[in-house]
C-alpha positions as a printed NumPy array, in Angstrom:
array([[ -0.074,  23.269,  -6.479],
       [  0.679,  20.631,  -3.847],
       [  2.674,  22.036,  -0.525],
       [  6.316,  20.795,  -0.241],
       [  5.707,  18.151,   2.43 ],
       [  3.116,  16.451,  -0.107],
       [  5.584,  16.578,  -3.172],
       [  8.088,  14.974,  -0.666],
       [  5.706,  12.376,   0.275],
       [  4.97 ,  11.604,  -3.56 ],
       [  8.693,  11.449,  -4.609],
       [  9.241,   8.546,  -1.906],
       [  6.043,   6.554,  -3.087],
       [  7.309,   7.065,  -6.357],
       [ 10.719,   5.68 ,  -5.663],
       [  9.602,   2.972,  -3.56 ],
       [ 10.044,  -0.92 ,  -4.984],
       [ 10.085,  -2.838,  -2.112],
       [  6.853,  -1.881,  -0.557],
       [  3.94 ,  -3.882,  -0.739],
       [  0.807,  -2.499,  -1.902],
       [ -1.253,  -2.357,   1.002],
       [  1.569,  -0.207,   2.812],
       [  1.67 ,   1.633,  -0.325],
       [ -1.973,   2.372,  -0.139],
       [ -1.641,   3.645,   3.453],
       [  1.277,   6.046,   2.711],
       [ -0.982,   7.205,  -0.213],
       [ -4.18 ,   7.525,   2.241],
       [ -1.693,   9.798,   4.677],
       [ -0.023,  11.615,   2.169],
       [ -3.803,  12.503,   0.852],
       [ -4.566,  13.422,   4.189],
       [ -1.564,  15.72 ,   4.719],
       [ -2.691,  17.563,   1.694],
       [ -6.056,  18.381,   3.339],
       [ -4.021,  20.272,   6.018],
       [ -2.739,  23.036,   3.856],
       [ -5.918,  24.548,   4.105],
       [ -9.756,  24.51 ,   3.246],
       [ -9.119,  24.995,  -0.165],
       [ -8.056,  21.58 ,  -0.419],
       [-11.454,  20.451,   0.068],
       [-12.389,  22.016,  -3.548],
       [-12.993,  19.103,  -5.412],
       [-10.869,  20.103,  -8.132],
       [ -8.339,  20.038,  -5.644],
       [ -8.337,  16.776,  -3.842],
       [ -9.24 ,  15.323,  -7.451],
       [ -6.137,  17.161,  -8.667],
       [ -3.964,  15.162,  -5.531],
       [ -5.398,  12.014,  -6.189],
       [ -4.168,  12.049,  -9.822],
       [ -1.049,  12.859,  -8.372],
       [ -0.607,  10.272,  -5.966],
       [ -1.856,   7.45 ,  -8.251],
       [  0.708,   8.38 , -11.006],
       [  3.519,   8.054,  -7.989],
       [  2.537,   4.299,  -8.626],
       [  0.435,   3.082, -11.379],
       [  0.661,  -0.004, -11.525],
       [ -0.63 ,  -0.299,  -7.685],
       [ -4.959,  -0.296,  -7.876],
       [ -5.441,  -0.133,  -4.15 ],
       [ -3.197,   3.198,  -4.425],
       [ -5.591,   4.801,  -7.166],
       [ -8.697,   3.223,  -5.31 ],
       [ -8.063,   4.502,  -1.725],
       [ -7.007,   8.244,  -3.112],
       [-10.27 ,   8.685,  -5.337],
       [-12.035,   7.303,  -2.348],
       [-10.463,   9.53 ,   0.147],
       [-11.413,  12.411,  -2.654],
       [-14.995,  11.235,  -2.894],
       [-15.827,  11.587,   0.385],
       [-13.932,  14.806,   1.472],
       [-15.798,  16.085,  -1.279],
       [-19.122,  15.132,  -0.16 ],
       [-18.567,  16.899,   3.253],
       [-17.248,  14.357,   5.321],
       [-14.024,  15.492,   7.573],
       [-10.406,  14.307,   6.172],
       [ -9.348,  12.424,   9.38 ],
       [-12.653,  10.968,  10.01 ],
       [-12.066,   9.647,   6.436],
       [ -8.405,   8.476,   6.908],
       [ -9.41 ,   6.373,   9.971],
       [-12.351,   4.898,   8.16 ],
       [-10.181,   3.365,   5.383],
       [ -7.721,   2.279,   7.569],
       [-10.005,   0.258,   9.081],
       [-11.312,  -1.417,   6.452],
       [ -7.647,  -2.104,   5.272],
       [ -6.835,  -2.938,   8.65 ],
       [ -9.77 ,  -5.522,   8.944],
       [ -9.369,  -7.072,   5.59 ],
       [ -6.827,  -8.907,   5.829],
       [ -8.323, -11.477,   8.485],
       [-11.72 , -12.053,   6.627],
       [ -9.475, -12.989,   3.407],
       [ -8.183, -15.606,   5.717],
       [-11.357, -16.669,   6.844],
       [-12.547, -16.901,   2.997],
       [ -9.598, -18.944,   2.05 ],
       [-10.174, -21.499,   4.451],
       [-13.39 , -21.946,   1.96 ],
       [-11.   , -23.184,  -0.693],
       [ -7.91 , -24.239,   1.019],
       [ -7.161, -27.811,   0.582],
       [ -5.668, -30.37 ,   3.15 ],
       [ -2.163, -31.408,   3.651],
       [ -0.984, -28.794,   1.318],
       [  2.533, -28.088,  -0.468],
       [  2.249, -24.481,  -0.831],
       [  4.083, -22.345,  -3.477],
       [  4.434, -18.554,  -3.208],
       [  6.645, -15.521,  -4.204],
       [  8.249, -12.464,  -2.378],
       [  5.994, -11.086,   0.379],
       [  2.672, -10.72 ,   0.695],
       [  0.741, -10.234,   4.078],
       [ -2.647, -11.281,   2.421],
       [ -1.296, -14.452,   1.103],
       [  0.084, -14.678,   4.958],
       [ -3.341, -14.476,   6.951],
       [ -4.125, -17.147,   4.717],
       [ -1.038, -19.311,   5.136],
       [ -2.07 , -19.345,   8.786],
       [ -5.515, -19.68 ,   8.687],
       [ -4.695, -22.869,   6.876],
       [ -2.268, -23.471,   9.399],
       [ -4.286, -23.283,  12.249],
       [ -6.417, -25.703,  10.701],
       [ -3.696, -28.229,  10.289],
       [ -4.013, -28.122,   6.752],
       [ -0.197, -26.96 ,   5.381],
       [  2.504, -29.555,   5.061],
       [  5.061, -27.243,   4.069],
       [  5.965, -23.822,   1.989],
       [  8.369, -22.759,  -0.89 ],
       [  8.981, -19.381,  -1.037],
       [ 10.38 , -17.998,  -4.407],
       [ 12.947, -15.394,  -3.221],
       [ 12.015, -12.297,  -6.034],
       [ 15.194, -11.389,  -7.043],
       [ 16.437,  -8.708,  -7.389],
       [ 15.261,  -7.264,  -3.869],
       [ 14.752, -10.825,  -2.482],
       [ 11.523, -10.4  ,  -0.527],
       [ 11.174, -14.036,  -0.37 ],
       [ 13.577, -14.365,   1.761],
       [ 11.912, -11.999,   4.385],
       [  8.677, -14.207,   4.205],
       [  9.845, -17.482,   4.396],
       [ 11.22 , -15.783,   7.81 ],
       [  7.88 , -14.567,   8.758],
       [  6.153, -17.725,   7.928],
       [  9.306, -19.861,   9.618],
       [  8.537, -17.797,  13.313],
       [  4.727, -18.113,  12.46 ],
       [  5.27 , -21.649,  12.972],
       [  4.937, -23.098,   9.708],
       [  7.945, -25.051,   7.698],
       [  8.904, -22.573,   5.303],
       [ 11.908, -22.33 ,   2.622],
       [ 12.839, -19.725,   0.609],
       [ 13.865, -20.895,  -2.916],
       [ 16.068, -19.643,  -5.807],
       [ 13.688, -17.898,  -8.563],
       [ 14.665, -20.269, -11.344],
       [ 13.559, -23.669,  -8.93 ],
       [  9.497, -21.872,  -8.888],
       [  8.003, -23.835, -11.901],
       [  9.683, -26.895, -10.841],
       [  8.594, -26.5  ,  -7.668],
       [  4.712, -25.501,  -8.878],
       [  4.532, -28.502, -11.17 ],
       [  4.812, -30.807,  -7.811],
       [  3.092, -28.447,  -5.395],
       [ -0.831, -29.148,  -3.991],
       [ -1.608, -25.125,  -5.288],
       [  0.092, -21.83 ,  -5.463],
       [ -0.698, -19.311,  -3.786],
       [  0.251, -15.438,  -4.703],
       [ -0.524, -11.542,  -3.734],
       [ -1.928,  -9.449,  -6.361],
       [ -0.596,  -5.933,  -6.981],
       [ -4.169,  -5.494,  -9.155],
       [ -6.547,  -7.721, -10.554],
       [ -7.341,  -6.048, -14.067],
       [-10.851,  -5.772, -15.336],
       [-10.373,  -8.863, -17.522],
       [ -9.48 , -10.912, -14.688],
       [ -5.564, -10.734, -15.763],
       [ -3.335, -10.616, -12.348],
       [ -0.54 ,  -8.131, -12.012],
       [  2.155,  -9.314,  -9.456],
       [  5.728,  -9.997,  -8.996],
       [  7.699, -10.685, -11.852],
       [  7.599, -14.989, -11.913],
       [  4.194, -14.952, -10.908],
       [  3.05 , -15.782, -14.598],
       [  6.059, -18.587, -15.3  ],
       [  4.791, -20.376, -11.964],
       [  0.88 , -19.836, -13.082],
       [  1.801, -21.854, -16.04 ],
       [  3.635, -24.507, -14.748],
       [  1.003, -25.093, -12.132],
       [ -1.805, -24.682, -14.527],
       [ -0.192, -27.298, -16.837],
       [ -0.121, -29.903, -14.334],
       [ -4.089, -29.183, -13.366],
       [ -2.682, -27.282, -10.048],
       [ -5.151, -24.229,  -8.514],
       [ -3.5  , -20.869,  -8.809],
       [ -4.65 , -18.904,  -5.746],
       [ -4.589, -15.343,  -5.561],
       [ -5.204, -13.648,  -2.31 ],
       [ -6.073,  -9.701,  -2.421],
       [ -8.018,  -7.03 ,  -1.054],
       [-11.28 ,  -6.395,  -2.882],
       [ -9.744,  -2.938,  -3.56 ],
       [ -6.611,  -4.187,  -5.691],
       [ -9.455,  -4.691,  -8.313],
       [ -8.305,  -2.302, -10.897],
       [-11.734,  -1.412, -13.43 ],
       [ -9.365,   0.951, -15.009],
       [ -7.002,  -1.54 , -17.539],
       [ -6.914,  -4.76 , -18.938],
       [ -3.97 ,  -6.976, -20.274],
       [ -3.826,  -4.829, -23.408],
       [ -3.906,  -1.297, -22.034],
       [ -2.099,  -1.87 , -18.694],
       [  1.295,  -0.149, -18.863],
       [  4.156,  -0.95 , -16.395],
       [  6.008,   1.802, -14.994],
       [ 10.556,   1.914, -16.103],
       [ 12.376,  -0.53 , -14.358],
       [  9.04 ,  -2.302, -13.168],
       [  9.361,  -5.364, -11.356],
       [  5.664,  -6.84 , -12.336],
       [  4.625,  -9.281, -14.994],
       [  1.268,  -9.871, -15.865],
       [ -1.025, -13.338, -15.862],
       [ -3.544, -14.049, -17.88 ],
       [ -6.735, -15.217, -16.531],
       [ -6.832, -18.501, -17.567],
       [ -3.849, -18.813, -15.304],
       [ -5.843, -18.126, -12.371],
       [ -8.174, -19.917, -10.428],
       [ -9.72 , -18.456,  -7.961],
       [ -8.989, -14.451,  -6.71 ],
       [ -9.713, -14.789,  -2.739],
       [-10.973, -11.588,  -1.079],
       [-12.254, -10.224,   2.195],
       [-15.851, -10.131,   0.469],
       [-15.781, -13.673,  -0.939],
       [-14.12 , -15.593,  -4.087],
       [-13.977, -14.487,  -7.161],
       [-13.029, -16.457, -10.748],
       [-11.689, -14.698, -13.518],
       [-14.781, -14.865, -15.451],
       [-16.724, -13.346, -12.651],
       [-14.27 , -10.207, -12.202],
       [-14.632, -10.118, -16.187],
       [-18.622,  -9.538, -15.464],
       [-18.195,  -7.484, -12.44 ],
       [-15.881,  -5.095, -14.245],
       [-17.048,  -4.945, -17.484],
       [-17.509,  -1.244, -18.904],
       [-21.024,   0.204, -18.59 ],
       [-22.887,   0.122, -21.829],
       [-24.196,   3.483, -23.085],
       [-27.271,   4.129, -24.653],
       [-27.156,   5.743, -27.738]])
């Protein structure tokens, strides 16, 4: 049985929809850590195994959450010491970020008309990367009713230097249809290639795919979920996700390189058995 301070530390994660998922993943990497502490028991396999599960149901819909626990579990349970661990994956999560700006310059086209939703600090690093390289014109920022996230980036982006505008929800396909690409977070990248993000992610996917726009999505490698695809993946109540399909997507951007759909679909594919 998990220790009060842990159970604590679960009902917030659980309760939390305005986080992003890379914070979430760090709370989840702490509150794994914090469950260590309660003594050597918890480095029973069993045990850390049983906190993962925990932790991962506090948000399920969040892959970098489920990925980072088992992680942390894995290698606790092969000896290595819980803090050493905890400061390891932070610093991978930590250094992520800036090489998925550095890959998106890769793809990033000139003089851009960006759109985007709520807040993301991946697709951020590689709003100014882009920017740095003169290469963004201007950004719409979908505001993600009903906790308006959107409003907080175009902020951000607006003291980062670039021109940004936040935009009512119901002016994002309009606004994809005319932009040079859009460009969105992922909360996972399912193992079919499907994207699952804020709720409007999929309406402005379409209406950017219909006009023969990209549809960027910019991620940590660890959002990839192997777990679910469209059809299995199950939203939590009162979820604020939707899910794209992907041929909705063109291109998944990570810290280890770009990805298409197809790709992710080979990369994640279930391993055969033999019989």
């Amino acid at each position: 049985m998990l220790g009060p301070v842990v159970e604590e530390a679960i009902e917030g994660m659980a309760s939390d929809r305005t986080s992003s998922a890379s914070r979430l993943a760090r709370v989840a990497l702490e509150t794994m850590a914090l469950a260590t502490l309660e003594g050597p028991a918890w480095r029973d396999p069993k045990l850390l195994a049983q906190a993962a599960r925990r932790i991962s149901e506090a948000q399920p819909a969040m892959a970098i959450v489920h990925n980072v626990v088992h992680l942390f579990a894995r290698l606790v349970a092969e000896g290595q010491e819980p803090m050493a661990v905890l400061r390891e994956i932070h610093g991978e999560l930590e250094t992520a970020r800036e090489r998925i700006g550095k890959t998106f310059l890769k793809v990033a086209p000139d003089h851009a008309t960006v759109l985007t939703l709520s807040f993301s600090e991946s697709v951020r690093v590689c709003l100014l990367a882009a920017h740095a390289r003169r290469r963004i014109a201007q950004v719409f920022v979908m505001e993600a009713g009903p906790v308006f996230e959107g409003r907080s980036m175009a902020k951000v982006l607006t003291e980062d230097g670039l021109k940004a505008t936040a935009i009512a929800d119901d002016l994002g396909p309009a606004k994809a249809a005319a932009a040079t690409y859009v460009l969105v977070g992922a909360d996972s990248v399912l193992r079919d290639g499907s994207l699952v993000n804020r709720r409007g992610t999929r309406s402005i996917a379409e209406a950017a795919t219909n006009q023969g726009k990209p549809v960027y999505v910019a991620c940590e490698s660890l959002k990839f979920d192997a777990r679910f695809d469209a059809a299995t993946f199950r939203a939590g109540p009162n979820d604020l996700f939707d899910v794209t399909p992907p041929n909705l997507v063109t291109t998944v951007v990570t810290e280890r390189g770009t990805y298409t759909p197809e790709i992710i679909r080979t990369m994640m594919a279930p391993a055969k058995t033999s019989k």
